[in-house]
C-alpha positions in Angstrom: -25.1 3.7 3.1 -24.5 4.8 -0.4 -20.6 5.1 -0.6 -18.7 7.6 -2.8 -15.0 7.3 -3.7 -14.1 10.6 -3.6 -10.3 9.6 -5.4 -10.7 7.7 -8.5 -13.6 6.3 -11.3 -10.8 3.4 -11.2 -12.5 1.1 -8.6 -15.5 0.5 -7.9 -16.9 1.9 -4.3 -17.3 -1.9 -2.9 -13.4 -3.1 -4.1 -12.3 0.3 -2.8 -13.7 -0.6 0.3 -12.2 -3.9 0.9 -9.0 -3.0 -0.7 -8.5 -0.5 2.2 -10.0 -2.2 4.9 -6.4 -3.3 6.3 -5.9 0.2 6.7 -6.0 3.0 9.4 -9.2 3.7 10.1 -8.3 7.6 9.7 -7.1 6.8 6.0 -10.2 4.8 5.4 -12.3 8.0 6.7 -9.6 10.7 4.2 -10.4 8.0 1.4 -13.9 7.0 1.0 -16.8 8.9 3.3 -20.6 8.6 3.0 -22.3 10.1 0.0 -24.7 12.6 2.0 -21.4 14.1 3.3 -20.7 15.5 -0.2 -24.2 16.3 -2.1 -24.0 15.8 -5.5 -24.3 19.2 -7.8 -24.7 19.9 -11.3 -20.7 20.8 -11.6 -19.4 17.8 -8.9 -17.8 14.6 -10.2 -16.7 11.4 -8.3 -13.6 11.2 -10.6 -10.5 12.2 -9.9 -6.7 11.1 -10.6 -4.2 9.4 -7.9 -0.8 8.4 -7.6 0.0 5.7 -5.2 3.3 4.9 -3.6 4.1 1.7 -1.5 7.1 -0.2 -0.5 10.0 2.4 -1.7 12.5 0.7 0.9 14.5 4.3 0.8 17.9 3.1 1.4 21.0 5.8 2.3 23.6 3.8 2.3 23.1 1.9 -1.0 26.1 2.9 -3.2 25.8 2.9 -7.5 28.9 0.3 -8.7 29.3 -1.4 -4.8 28.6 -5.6 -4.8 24.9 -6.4 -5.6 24.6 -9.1 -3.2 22.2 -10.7 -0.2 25.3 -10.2 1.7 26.7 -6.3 0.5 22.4 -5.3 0.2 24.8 -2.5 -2.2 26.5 -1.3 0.8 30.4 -1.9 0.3 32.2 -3.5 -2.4 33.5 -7.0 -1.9 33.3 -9.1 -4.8 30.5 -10.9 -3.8 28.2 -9.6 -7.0 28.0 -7.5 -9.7 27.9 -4.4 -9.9 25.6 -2.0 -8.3 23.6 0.3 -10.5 22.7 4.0 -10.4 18.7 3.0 -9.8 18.8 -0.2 -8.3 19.5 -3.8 -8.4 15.8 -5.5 -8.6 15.3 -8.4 -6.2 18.8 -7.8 -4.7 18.6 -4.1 -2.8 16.8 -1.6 -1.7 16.5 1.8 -4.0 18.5 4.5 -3.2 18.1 7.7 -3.5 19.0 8.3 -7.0 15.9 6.6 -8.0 13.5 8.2 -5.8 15.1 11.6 -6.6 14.5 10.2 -11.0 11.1 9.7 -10.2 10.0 12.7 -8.7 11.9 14.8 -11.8 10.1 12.3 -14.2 6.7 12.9 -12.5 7.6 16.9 -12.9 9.2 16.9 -16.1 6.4 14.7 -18.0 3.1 16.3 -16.3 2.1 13.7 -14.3 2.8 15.5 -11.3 0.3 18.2 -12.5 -2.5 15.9 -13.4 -2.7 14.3 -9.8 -5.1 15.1 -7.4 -3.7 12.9 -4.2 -1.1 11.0 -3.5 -2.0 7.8 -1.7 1.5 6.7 0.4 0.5 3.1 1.7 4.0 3.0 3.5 6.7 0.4 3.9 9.3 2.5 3.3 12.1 1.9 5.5 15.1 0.0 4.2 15.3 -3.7 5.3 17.7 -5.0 7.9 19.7 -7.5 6.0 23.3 -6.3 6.8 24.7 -7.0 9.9 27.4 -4.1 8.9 24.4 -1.6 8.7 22.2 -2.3 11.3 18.6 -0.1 11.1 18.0 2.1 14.3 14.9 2.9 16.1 15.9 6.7 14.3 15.8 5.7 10.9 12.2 3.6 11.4 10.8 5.9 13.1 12.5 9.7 11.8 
């Protein structure tokens, strides 16, 4: 089968295909289907532009100026680090909300938002459980 990407010029059809083979099969089927699905036409491109998002490790309880630590993970203020910023602490804790809620005004604010034509959301995004004070629940994991 000839296969057409139907989501970006940026990969060819044969990387796209074993970049997403570790995925769903029903993303793999959204994502890439066979060409005579989609005829080509004088006005029909196979370009398009997407945004991906993967491991945002949303995390609720991180608070901005707490201890940036293995131990704190940005939860409570002990000493134990410096402190926690308003975005993030790379490497050390999981981004809170601030950061997600920066990106989405920068995606609106700079255009991007308006040139994409799918978002690809690869997942991961559940804080991880590294505090014994905050343990994750079945309810946060699962919504």
């Amino acid at each position: 089968n000839d296969w057409v990407l139907l989501t970006t010029t940026y990969l060819s059809a044969k990387t796209a295909v074993a970049m997403v083979r570790p995925l769903p099969l029903l993303l793999l089927v959204a994502v890439i289907a066979p060409a005579a699905l989609f005829p080509a036409t004088a006005t029909a491109t196979a370009t398009g532009t997407f945004l991906q998002l993967t491991d945002v490790h949303f995390d609720n309880f991180y608070v901005a100026g707490d201890s940036a630590s293995k131990a704190t993970q940005c939860h409570r203020a002990d000493g134990s680090g410096p402190a926690a910023g308003q975005f993030g602490m790379r490497g050390v804790c999981d981004s809170p909300v601030a950061l997600a809620n920066a990106t989405v005004r920068f995606l609106e604010t700079s255009g991007v938002a308006a040139s994409v034509d799918f978002v690809l959301w690869t997942g991961d995004n559940a804080r991880h459980d590294r505090d014994a004070a905050f343990p994750r629940t079945a309810a946060q994991l699962y919504g």
